[in-house]
FIKOLZA-1660 file (N, C-alpha, C; in steps of 0.1 Angstrom, whole numbers, plus 5000, padded with zeros to 4 digits):
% residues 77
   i   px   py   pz ch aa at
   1 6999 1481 0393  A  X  N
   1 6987 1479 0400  A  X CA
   1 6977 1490 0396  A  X  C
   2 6981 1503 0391  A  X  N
   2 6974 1509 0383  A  X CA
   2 6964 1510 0374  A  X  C
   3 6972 1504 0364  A  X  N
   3 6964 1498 0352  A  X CA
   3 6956 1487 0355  A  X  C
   4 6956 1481 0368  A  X  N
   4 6950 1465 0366  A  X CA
   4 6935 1468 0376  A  X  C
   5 6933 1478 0380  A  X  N
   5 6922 1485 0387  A  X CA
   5 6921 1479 0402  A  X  C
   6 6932 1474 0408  A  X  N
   6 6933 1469 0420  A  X CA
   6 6930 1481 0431  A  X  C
   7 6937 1494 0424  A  X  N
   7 6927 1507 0434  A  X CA
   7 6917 1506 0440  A  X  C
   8 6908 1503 0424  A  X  N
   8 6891 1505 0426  A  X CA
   8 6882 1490 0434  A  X  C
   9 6887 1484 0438  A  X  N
   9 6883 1467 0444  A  X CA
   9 6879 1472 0461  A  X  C
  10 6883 1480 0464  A  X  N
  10 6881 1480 0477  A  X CA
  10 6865 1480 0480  A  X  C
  11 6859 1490 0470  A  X  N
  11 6844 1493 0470  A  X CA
  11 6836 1478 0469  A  X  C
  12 6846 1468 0461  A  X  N
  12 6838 1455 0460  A  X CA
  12 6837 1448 0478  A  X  C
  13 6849 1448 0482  A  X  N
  13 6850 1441 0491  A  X CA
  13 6849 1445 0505  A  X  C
  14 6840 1458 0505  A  X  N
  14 6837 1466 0516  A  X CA
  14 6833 1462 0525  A  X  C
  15 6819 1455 0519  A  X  N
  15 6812 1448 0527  A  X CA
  15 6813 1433 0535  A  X  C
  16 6824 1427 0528  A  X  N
  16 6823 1415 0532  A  X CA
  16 6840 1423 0545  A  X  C
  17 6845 1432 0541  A  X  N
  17 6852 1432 0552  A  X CA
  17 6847 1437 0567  A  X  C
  18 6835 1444 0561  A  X  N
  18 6822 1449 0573  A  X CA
  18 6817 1438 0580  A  X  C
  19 6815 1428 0572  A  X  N
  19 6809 1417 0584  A  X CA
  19 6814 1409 0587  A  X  C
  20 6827 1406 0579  A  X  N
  20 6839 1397 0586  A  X CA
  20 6843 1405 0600  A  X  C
  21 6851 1414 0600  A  X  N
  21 6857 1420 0609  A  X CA
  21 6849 1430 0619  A  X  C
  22 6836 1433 0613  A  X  N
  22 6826 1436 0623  A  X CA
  22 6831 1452 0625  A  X  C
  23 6832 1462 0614  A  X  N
  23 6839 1474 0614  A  X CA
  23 6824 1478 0608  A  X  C
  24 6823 1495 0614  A  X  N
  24 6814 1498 0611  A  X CA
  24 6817 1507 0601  A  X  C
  25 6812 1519 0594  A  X  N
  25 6813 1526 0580  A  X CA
  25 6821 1533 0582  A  X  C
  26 6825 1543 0599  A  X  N
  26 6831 1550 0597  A  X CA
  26 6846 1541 0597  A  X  C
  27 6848 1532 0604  A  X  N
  27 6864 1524 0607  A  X CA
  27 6866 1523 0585  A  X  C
  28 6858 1517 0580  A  X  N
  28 6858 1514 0566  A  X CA
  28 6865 1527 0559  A  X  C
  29 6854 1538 0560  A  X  N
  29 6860 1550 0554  A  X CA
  29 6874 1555 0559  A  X  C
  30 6879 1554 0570  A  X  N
  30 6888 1554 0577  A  X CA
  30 6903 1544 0570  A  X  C
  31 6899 1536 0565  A  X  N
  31 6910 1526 0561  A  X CA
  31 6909 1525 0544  A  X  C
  32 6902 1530 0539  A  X  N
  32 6901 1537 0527  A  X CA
  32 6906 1557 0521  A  X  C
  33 6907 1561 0533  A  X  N
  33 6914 1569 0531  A  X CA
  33 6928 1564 0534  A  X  C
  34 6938 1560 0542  A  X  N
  34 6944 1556 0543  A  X CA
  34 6953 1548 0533  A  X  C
  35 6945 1543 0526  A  X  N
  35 6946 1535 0509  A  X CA
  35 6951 1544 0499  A  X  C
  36 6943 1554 0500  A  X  N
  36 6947 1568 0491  A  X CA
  36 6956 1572 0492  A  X  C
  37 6960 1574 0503  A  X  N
  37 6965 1583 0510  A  X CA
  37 6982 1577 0508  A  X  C
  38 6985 1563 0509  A  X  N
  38 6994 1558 0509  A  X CA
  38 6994 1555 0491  A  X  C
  39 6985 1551 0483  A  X  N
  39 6990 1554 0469  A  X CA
  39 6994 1568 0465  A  X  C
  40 6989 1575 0465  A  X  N
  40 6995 1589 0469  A  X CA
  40 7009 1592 0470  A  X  C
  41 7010 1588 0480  A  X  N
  41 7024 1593 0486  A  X CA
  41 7037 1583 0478  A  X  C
  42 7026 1574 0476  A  X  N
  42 7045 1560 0469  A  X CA
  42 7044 1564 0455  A  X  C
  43 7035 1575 0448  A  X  N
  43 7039 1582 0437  A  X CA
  43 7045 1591 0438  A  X  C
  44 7042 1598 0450  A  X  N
  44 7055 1610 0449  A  X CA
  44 7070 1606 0453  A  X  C
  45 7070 1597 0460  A  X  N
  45 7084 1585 0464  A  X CA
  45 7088 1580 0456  A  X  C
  46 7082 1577 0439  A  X  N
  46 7084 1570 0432  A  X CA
  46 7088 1580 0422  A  X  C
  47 7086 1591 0418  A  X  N
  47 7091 1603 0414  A  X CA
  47 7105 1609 0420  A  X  C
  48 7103 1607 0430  A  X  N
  48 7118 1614 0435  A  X CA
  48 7130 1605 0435  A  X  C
  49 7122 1595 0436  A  X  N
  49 7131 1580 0439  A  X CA
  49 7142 1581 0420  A  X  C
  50 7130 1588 0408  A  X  N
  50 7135 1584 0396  A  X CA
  50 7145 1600 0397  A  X  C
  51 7147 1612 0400  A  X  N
  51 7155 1620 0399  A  X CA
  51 7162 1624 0407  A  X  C
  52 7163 1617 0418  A  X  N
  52 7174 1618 0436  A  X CA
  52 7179 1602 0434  A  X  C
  53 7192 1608 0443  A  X  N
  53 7198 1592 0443  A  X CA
  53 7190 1585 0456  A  X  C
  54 7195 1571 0457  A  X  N
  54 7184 1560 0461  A  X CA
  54 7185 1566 0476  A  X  C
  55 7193 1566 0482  A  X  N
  55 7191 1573 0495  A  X CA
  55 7175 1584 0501  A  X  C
  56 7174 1590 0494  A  X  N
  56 7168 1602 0494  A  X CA
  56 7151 1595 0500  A  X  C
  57 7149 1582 0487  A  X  N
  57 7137 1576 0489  A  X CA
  57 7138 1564 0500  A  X  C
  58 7148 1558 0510  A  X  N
  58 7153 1554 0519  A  X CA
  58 7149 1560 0525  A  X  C
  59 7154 1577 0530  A  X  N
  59 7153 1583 0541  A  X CA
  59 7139 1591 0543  A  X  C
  60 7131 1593 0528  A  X  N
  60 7121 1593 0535  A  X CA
  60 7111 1587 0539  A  X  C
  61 7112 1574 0533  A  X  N
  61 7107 1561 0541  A  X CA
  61 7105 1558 0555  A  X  C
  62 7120 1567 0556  A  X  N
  62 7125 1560 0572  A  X CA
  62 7116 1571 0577  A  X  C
  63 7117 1579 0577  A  X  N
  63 7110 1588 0579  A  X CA
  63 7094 1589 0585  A  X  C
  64 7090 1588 0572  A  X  N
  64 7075 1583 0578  A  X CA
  64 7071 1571 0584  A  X  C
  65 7078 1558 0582  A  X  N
  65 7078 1549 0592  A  X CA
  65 7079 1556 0608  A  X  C
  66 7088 1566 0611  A  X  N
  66 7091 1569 0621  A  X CA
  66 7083 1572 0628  A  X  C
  67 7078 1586 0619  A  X  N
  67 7062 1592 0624  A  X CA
  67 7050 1579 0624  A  X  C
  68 7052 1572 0620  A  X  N
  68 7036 1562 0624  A  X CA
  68 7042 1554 0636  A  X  C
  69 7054 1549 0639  A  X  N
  69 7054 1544 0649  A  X CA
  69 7053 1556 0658  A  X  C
  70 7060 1562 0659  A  X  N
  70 7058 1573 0667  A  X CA
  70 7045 1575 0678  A  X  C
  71 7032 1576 0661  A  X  N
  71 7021 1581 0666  A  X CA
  71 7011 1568 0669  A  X  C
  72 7018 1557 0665  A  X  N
  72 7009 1543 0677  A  X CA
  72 7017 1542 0689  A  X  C
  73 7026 1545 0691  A  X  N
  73 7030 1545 0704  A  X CA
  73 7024 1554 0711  A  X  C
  74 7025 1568 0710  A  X  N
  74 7020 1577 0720  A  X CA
  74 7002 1576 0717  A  X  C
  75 6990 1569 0709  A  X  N
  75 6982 1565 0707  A  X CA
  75 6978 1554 0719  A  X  C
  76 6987 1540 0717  A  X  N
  76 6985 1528 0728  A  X CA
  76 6989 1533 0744  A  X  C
  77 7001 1546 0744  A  X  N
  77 7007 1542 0759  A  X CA
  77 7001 1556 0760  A  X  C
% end
């Protein structure tokens, strides 16, 4: 997905997700960091995943799954 510039599309489709969903610039920039932020991280996952056995990239999967549920729970309740 790298090479094929699927990164950079978000900037195309900003707008039409702005008036579909009725998000204003800051929710947009908000969910575009997030985007980074999670390519980011499934490269460094994907690095360790190539010199740790498979485990290692499981558990920290589980891991940060954990923390996001975590933190929509204590967010909704």
């Amino acid at each position: 997905m790298s090479v094929s510039g699927a990164s950079c599309m978000f900037g195309l489709h900003s707008n039409d997700i702005k008036s579909s969903l009725g998000y204003d610039q800051t929710a947009l920039n908000l969910i575009s960091f997030f985007k980074n932020l999670g390519g980011n991280v499934g490269v460094l996952i994907g690095l360790t995943y190539e010199d740790a056995p498979p485990w290692t990239a499981i558990l920290s999967g589980s891991i940060m799954n954990f923390f996001w549920l975590f933190n929509y729970l204590v967010e909704c309740f």
